[in-house]
N, C-alpha and C positions, 0 to 999 in steps of 0.2 A: 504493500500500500504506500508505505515511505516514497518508493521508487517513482510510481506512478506519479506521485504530488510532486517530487524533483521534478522530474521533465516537463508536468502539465505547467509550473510553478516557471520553469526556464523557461517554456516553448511562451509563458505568455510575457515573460519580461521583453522578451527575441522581438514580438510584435510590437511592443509599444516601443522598440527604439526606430522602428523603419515609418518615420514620422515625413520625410521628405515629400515634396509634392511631387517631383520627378520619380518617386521611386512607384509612386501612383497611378503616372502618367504614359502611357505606351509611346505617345504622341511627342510628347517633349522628349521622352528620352531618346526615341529615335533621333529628333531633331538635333538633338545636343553632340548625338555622337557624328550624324552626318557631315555637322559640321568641323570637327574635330579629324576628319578623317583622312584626311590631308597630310596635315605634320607629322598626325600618328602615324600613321605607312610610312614617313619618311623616316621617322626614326628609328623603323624597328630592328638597322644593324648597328645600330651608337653601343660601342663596349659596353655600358651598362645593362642595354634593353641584354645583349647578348651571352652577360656574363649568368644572369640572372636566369634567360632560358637552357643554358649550358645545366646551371647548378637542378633546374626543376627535371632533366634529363637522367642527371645522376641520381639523384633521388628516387626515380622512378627506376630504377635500375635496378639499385636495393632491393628494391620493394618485388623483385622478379618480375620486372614487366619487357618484356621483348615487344618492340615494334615489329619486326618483318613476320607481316602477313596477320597482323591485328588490326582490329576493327576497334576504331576510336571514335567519340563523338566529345568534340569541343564545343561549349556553351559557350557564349558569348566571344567567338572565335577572333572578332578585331580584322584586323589586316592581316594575321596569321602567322602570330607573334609565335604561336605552336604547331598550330598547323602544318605552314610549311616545312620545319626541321624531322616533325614524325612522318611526314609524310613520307619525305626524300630518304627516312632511313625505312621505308618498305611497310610504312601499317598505312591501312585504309581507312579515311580521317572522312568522317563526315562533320561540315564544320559549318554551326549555325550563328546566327547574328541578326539583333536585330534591326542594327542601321544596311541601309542599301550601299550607302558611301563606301562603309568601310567593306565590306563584301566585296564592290565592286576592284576597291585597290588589291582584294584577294586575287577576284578572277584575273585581272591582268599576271599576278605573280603567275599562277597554275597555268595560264595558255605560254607564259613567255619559257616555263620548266617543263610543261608539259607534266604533268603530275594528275594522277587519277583523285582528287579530290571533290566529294559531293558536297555541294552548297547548298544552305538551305536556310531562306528570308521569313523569319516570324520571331515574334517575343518568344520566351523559354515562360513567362509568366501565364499566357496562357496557352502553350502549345497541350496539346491530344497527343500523348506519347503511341497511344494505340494507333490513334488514327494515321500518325508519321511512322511504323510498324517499330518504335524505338525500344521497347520495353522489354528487358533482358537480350540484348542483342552487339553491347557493347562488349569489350574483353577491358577499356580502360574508359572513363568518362569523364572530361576535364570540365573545370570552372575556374580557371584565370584570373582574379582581381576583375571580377565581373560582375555585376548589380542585376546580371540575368537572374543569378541565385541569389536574394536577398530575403526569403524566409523559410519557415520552416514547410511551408508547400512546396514551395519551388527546391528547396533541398532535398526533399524526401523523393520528390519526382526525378532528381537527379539520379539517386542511387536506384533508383527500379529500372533505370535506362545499361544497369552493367550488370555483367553476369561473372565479372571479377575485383577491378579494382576500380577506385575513384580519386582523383586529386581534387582539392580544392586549396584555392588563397587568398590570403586579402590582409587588410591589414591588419595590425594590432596597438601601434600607435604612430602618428604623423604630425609633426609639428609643424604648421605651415611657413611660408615663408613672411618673413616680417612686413610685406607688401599687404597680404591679405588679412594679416592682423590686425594693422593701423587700420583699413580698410571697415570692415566689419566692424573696429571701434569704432572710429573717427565718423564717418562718412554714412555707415546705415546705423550708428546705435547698437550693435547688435557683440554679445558675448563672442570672442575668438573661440574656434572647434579645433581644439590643438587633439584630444584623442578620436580618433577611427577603430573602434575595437571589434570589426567585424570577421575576426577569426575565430575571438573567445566564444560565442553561441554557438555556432558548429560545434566545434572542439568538445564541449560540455555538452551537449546535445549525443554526439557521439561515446563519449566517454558511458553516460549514465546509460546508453542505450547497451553497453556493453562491449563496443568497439576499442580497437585499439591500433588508434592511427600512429604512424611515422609521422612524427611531427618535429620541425627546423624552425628556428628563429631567425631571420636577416634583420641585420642594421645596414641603410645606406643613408650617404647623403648627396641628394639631387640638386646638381648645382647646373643654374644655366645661363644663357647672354644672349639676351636677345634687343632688338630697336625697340623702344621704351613703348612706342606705336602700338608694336604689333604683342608685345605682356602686354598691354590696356586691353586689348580689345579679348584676349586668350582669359584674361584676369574677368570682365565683364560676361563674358560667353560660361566661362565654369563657377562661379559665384552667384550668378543670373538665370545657375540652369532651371532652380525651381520658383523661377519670379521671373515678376517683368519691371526693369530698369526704367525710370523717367527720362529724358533726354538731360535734365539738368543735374541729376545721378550719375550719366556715365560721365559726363564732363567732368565732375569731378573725378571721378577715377581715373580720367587721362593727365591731367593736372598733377595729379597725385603722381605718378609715373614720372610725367616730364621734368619735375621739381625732381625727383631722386635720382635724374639719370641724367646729370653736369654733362658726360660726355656723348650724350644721346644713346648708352646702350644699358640696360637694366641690367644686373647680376642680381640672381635667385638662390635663397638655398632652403633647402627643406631637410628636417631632419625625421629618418623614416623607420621603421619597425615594422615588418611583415612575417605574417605565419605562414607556412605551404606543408600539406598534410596529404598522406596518402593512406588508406584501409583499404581492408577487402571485404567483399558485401557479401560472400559466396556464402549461400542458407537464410538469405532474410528471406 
Protein backbone atom coordinates (compact mmCIF):
# COMPACT_ATOMS: atom_id res chain seq x y z
CA UNK A 1 0.00 0.00 0.00
CA UNK A 2 3.17 2.27 1.13
CA UNK A 3 4.34 1.63 -2.53
CA UNK A 4 1.21 2.57 -4.21
CA UNK A 5 0.98 6.02 -2.22
CA UNK A 6 4.87 6.75 -3.32
CA UNK A 7 4.31 6.63 -6.87
CA UNK A 8 0.54 7.94 -6.85
CA UNK A 9 2.15 10.76 -4.20
CA UNK A 10 5.25 11.31 -7.05
CA UNK A 11 3.33 10.75 -10.31
CA UNK A 12 1.05 13.79 -8.89
CA UNK A 13 3.94 16.17 -7.77
CA UNK A 14 5.42 15.01 -11.65
CA UNK A 15 2.02 16.97 -12.91
CA UNK A 16 1.85 19.80 -11.04
CA UNK A 17 5.58 20.83 -12.05
CA UNK A 18 4.63 20.65 -16.15
CA UNK A 19 2.81 24.18 -15.51
CA UNK A 20 4.35 25.70 -18.89
CA UNK A 21 1.99 26.89 -21.54
CA UNK A 22 4.07 25.59 -24.37
CA UNK A 23 4.21 22.29 -22.75
CA UNK A 24 0.30 22.45 -23.36
CA UNK A 25 0.44 23.77 -26.53
CA UNK A 26 1.19 21.37 -29.64
CA UNK A 27 0.99 24.45 -31.76
CA UNK A 28 3.58 26.69 -30.05
CA UNK A 29 5.74 24.11 -29.49
CA UNK A 30 5.87 23.15 -32.86
CA UNK A 31 6.32 26.71 -33.60
CA UNK A 32 9.02 27.23 -31.22
CA UNK A 33 11.16 24.47 -32.45
CA UNK A 34 10.41 25.26 -36.28
CA UNK A 35 11.99 28.05 -35.80
CA UNK A 36 14.92 27.15 -33.89
CA UNK A 37 15.63 24.72 -36.44
CA UNK A 38 18.10 26.33 -38.40
CA UNK A 39 21.01 26.82 -35.92
CA UNK A 40 20.00 23.64 -34.40
CA UNK A 41 21.05 21.42 -37.41
CA UNK A 42 23.95 23.76 -37.75
CA UNK A 43 25.31 22.82 -34.62
CA UNK A 44 24.81 19.42 -34.22
CA UNK A 45 28.95 18.77 -35.13
CA UNK A 46 30.21 21.63 -32.58
CA UNK A 47 32.61 19.33 -30.20
CA UNK A 48 30.25 19.62 -27.48
CA UNK A 49 26.99 18.60 -29.26
CA UNK A 50 29.55 15.66 -30.40
CA UNK A 51 31.38 14.87 -27.25
CA UNK A 52 28.02 14.51 -25.59
CA UNK A 53 26.46 12.05 -28.27
CA UNK A 54 29.85 10.01 -28.30
CA UNK A 55 29.51 9.69 -24.30
CA UNK A 56 25.35 8.73 -24.76
CA UNK A 57 26.81 5.97 -27.23
CA UNK A 58 29.16 4.54 -24.79
CA UNK A 59 26.73 4.37 -22.21
CA UNK A 60 24.53 2.59 -24.35
CA UNK A 61 27.00 0.13 -24.89
CA UNK A 62 27.37 -0.80 -21.26
CA UNK A 63 24.05 -1.28 -21.15
CA UNK A 64 24.40 -4.29 -24.15
CA UNK A 65 22.95 -2.48 -26.77
CA UNK A 66 24.29 -3.28 -30.36
CA UNK A 67 23.15 -1.19 -33.15
CA UNK A 68 23.68 -3.34 -36.29
CA UNK A 69 20.44 -4.50 -37.38
CA UNK A 70 18.30 -2.94 -34.32
CA UNK A 71 15.22 -1.27 -34.47
CA UNK A 72 15.32 2.05 -32.76
CA UNK A 73 12.67 4.77 -32.31
CA UNK A 74 13.82 8.34 -31.32
CA UNK A 75 11.36 10.80 -29.75
CA UNK A 76 11.63 13.93 -30.38
CA UNK A 77 14.56 13.20 -32.91
CA UNK A 78 15.65 17.16 -33.66
CA UNK A 79 17.83 17.24 -36.78
CA UNK A 80 19.21 13.82 -35.63
CA UNK A 81 21.55 14.63 -33.05
CA UNK A 82 21.13 10.59 -32.68
CA UNK A 83 19.64 9.47 -35.30
CA UNK A 84 22.10 9.83 -37.70
CA UNK A 85 25.20 8.31 -35.73
CA UNK A 86 22.86 4.93 -34.91
CA UNK A 87 21.85 4.82 -37.91
CA UNK A 88 25.38 4.89 -39.91
CA UNK A 89 26.55 2.30 -37.24
CA UNK A 90 23.80 -0.21 -38.84
CA UNK A 91 20.26 -0.07 -36.56
CA UNK A 92 17.19 0.80 -38.13
CA UNK A 93 16.05 4.23 -36.58
CA UNK A 94 12.68 5.28 -36.98
CA UNK A 95 12.88 8.88 -35.89
CA UNK A 96 9.83 11.13 -34.92
CA UNK A 97 9.41 14.81 -34.27
CA UNK A 98 7.25 17.17 -33.85
CA UNK A 99 8.50 20.31 -35.60
CA UNK A 100 8.44 19.81 -39.63
CA UNK A 101 11.66 22.29 -39.66
CA UNK A 102 13.74 20.25 -37.83
CA UNK A 103 12.75 16.96 -39.71
CA UNK A 104 13.02 18.53 -42.74
CA UNK A 105 17.16 19.44 -41.95
CA UNK A 106 16.83 15.58 -41.07
CA UNK A 107 15.77 14.44 -44.45
CA UNK A 108 18.29 16.43 -46.39
CA UNK A 109 21.19 14.76 -43.84
CA UNK A 110 19.47 10.94 -44.84
CA UNK A 111 19.18 11.78 -48.90
CA UNK A 112 22.65 13.58 -48.81
CA UNK A 113 24.17 9.74 -46.67
CA UNK A 114 21.76 7.83 -48.08
CA UNK A 115 20.79 6.01 -44.91
CA UNK A 116 17.45 3.88 -44.40
CA UNK A 117 15.83 6.18 -41.84
CA UNK A 118 12.00 6.35 -41.26
CA UNK A 119 10.55 9.78 -40.56
CA UNK A 120 7.65 10.28 -38.94
CA UNK A 121 5.80 14.11 -38.35
CA UNK A 122 3.40 14.03 -35.06
CA UNK A 123 3.46 15.10 -31.34
CA UNK A 124 4.70 11.96 -29.09
CA UNK A 125 1.84 13.60 -26.62
CA UNK A 126 -0.65 12.42 -28.48
CA UNK A 127 0.53 9.98 -30.96
CA UNK A 128 -1.63 6.18 -31.11
CA UNK A 129 1.40 3.91 -30.47
CA UNK A 130 -1.05 1.18 -31.95
CA UNK A 131 -2.38 2.93 -34.41
CA UNK A 132 1.69 3.83 -35.65
CA UNK A 133 2.17 -0.32 -35.00
CA UNK A 134 4.87 1.11 -32.35
CA UNK A 135 4.09 -0.80 -29.39
CA UNK A 136 6.74 -3.42 -28.25
CA UNK A 137 8.40 -3.27 -31.46
CA UNK A 138 11.59 -1.32 -30.50
CA UNK A 139 14.89 -3.20 -29.22
CA UNK A 140 16.09 0.43 -27.88
CA UNK A 141 13.64 3.66 -27.54
CA UNK A 142 15.24 7.13 -27.16
CA UNK A 143 14.12 10.45 -25.43
CA UNK A 144 16.86 13.04 -25.80
CA UNK A 145 16.51 16.21 -23.71
CA UNK A 146 13.18 16.29 -25.37
CA UNK A 147 9.80 17.84 -23.86
CA UNK A 148 8.17 15.09 -26.37
CA UNK A 149 8.22 13.15 -22.95
CA UNK A 150 7.24 15.60 -20.29
CA UNK A 151 4.92 13.32 -18.06
CA UNK A 152 4.04 10.49 -16.72
CA UNK A 153 1.67 9.54 -19.88
CA UNK A 154 3.89 10.23 -22.30
CA UNK A 155 6.77 8.20 -20.26
CA UNK A 156 4.92 5.21 -19.71
CA UNK A 157 3.84 5.27 -23.55
CA UNK A 158 7.56 5.40 -24.08
CA UNK A 159 8.52 2.20 -22.50
CA UNK A 160 5.46 0.00 -24.15
CA UNK A 161 7.12 1.20 -27.58
CA UNK A 162 10.50 -1.24 -26.58
CA UNK A 163 10.67 -4.69 -26.13
CA UNK A 164 14.27 -4.17 -24.46
CA UNK A 165 15.92 -1.07 -23.57
CA UNK A 166 15.14 2.73 -23.19
CA UNK A 167 17.22 5.83 -22.64
CA UNK A 168 16.10 8.89 -21.52
CA UNK A 169 17.72 12.67 -20.52
CA UNK A 170 17.27 16.00 -19.44
CA UNK A 171 18.20 17.99 -17.10
CA UNK A 172 18.96 18.09 -13.51
CA UNK A 173 20.15 21.54 -12.98
CA UNK A 174 20.85 24.70 -15.26
CA UNK A 175 21.93 27.98 -14.25
CA UNK A 176 21.15 30.36 -16.85
CA UNK A 177 23.19 32.77 -18.29
CA UNK A 178 23.36 36.11 -16.57
CA UNK A 179 21.55 37.76 -19.65
CA UNK A 180 18.31 35.85 -18.82
CA UNK A 181 18.58 36.47 -15.23
CA UNK A 182 18.76 40.24 -15.34
CA UNK A 183 16.10 39.67 -17.93
CA UNK A 184 13.23 37.91 -16.01
CA UNK A 185 14.40 40.25 -13.15
CA UNK A 186 14.69 43.44 -14.59
CA UNK A 187 12.43 43.65 -17.52
CA UNK A 188 9.32 41.10 -16.87
CA UNK A 189 9.33 41.11 -12.92
CA UNK A 190 9.57 37.62 -12.97
CA UNK A 191 11.68 35.06 -10.37
CA UNK A 192 15.05 33.61 -12.27
CA UNK A 193 14.46 29.45 -13.15
CA UNK A 194 18.03 28.67 -12.28
CA UNK A 195 16.83 24.71 -11.46
CA UNK A 196 15.60 22.32 -14.50
CA UNK A 197 15.06 19.09 -12.47
CA UNK A 198 13.54 17.08 -15.02
CA UNK A 199 15.43 13.90 -14.64
CA UNK A 200 14.60 13.53 -10.97
CA UNK A 201 10.73 12.23 -11.61
CA UNK A 202 11.79 9.64 -14.16
CA UNK A 203 14.42 8.57 -12.07
CA UNK A 204 12.14 8.19 -8.94
CA UNK A 205 9.25 7.06 -10.99
CA UNK A 206 11.41 4.22 -12.10
CA UNK A 207 13.33 3.49 -9.08
CA UNK A 208 9.85 2.97 -6.94
CA UNK A 209 8.50 1.07 -9.91
CA UNK A 210 11.33 -1.33 -9.39
CA UNK A 211 13.62 -0.42 -12.19
CA UNK A 212 17.03 -0.05 -12.12
CA UNK A 213 18.44 2.22 -14.58
CA UNK A 214 22.32 3.02 -15.46
CA UNK A 215 22.32 6.25 -14.46
CA UNK A 216 25.49 9.25 -15.27
CA UNK A 217 25.67 12.79 -14.05
CA UNK A 218 27.28 15.40 -16.74
CA UNK A 219 28.48 18.92 -15.71
CA UNK A 220 29.02 21.24 -18.67
CA UNK A 221 29.52 24.65 -19.29
CA UNK A 222 27.89 26.26 -22.42
CA UNK A 223 29.65 29.02 -23.57
CA UNK A 224 28.85 31.12 -26.77
CA UNK A 225 29.46 34.46 -29.02
CA UNK A 226 27.28 35.50 -30.88
CA UNK A 227 26.14 39.44 -32.76
CA UNK A 228 24.20 40.90 -29.76
CA UNK A 229 21.25 41.12 -32.68
CA UNK A 230 20.81 37.81 -33.25
CA UNK A 231 21.14 36.48 -28.72
CA UNK A 232 18.15 39.32 -28.68
CA UNK A 233 16.11 37.81 -30.99
CA UNK A 234 17.20 33.68 -29.81
CA UNK A 235 16.97 35.38 -26.20
CA UNK A 236 13.09 36.66 -27.14
CA UNK A 237 12.14 33.47 -29.38
CA UNK A 238 13.18 30.92 -26.00
CA UNK A 239 11.85 33.08 -23.14
CA UNK A 240 8.62 34.07 -25.36
CA UNK A 241 8.19 30.56 -26.07
CA UNK A 242 5.11 30.34 -23.74
CA UNK A 243 3.86 34.02 -24.03
CA UNK A 244 3.42 36.69 -26.20
CA UNK A 245 6.03 39.75 -26.01
CA UNK A 246 4.70 43.45 -26.49
CA UNK A 247 6.70 45.33 -29.10
CA UNK A 248 7.90 47.64 -26.21
CA UNK A 249 9.07 44.23 -24.37
CA UNK A 250 11.25 43.08 -26.94
CA UNK A 251 12.85 46.48 -27.39
CA UNK A 252 13.89 46.27 -24.26
CA UNK A 253 15.50 43.08 -24.54
CA UNK A 254 17.55 44.36 -27.54
CA UNK A 255 18.72 47.36 -25.45
CA UNK A 256 19.54 45.12 -22.86
CA UNK A 257 21.81 43.16 -25.25
CA UNK A 258 23.34 46.14 -27.16
CA UNK A 259 24.37 47.96 -23.68
CA UNK A 260 26.32 44.42 -22.77
CA UNK A 261 27.85 43.82 -25.82
CA UNK A 262 30.61 47.28 -26.15
CA UNK A 263 32.10 45.33 -28.88
CA UNK A 264 28.81 44.31 -30.78
CA UNK A 265 29.33 40.53 -29.91
CA UNK A 266 27.52 38.85 -26.73
CA UNK A 267 29.55 36.14 -24.80
CA UNK A 268 27.04 33.52 -23.00
CA UNK A 269 27.66 31.19 -20.24
CA UNK A 270 25.51 28.63 -18.69
CA UNK A 271 26.39 26.42 -16.18
CA UNK A 272 24.72 22.94 -16.78
CA UNK A 273 23.96 19.51 -14.96
CA UNK A 274 22.35 16.66 -16.87
CA UNK A 275 21.06 13.18 -16.15
CA UNK A 276 21.17 10.20 -19.08
CA UNK A 277 19.66 6.97 -17.96
CA UNK A 278 19.25 3.69 -19.50
CA UNK A 279 16.86 0.26 -18.11
CA UNK A 280 15.47 -2.45 -19.50
CA UNK A 281 11.61 -2.83 -19.73
CA UNK A 282 11.85 -6.75 -20.68
CA UNK A 283 8.45 -8.34 -18.51
CA UNK A 284 6.59 -5.01 -17.93
Amino acid sequence: MQQKDNIDNLIDCWKKTTTSVMLQDEGRMAAFWNKRSGDYANNIEKDNRKKRTDEILDLLEEAGFNPEGSRVLDIGCGPGTLTLPLSKLGAEVTALDISSGMLDRLKDSVKTESLPVDIVECSWWTADIDELGFRNEFDLVIASMTPGVKDIESFDKMMECSKNLCYYSNFLRREEDRAYRDIRSSILGEKSENNMNGIIYPFMYLYLSGYKPSLRINHSEWKDELNWKETAEQTIGFIGRDRDFDDETKQKIKDYYQNASPDGIYHSESDVYTGMMVWEVKGR
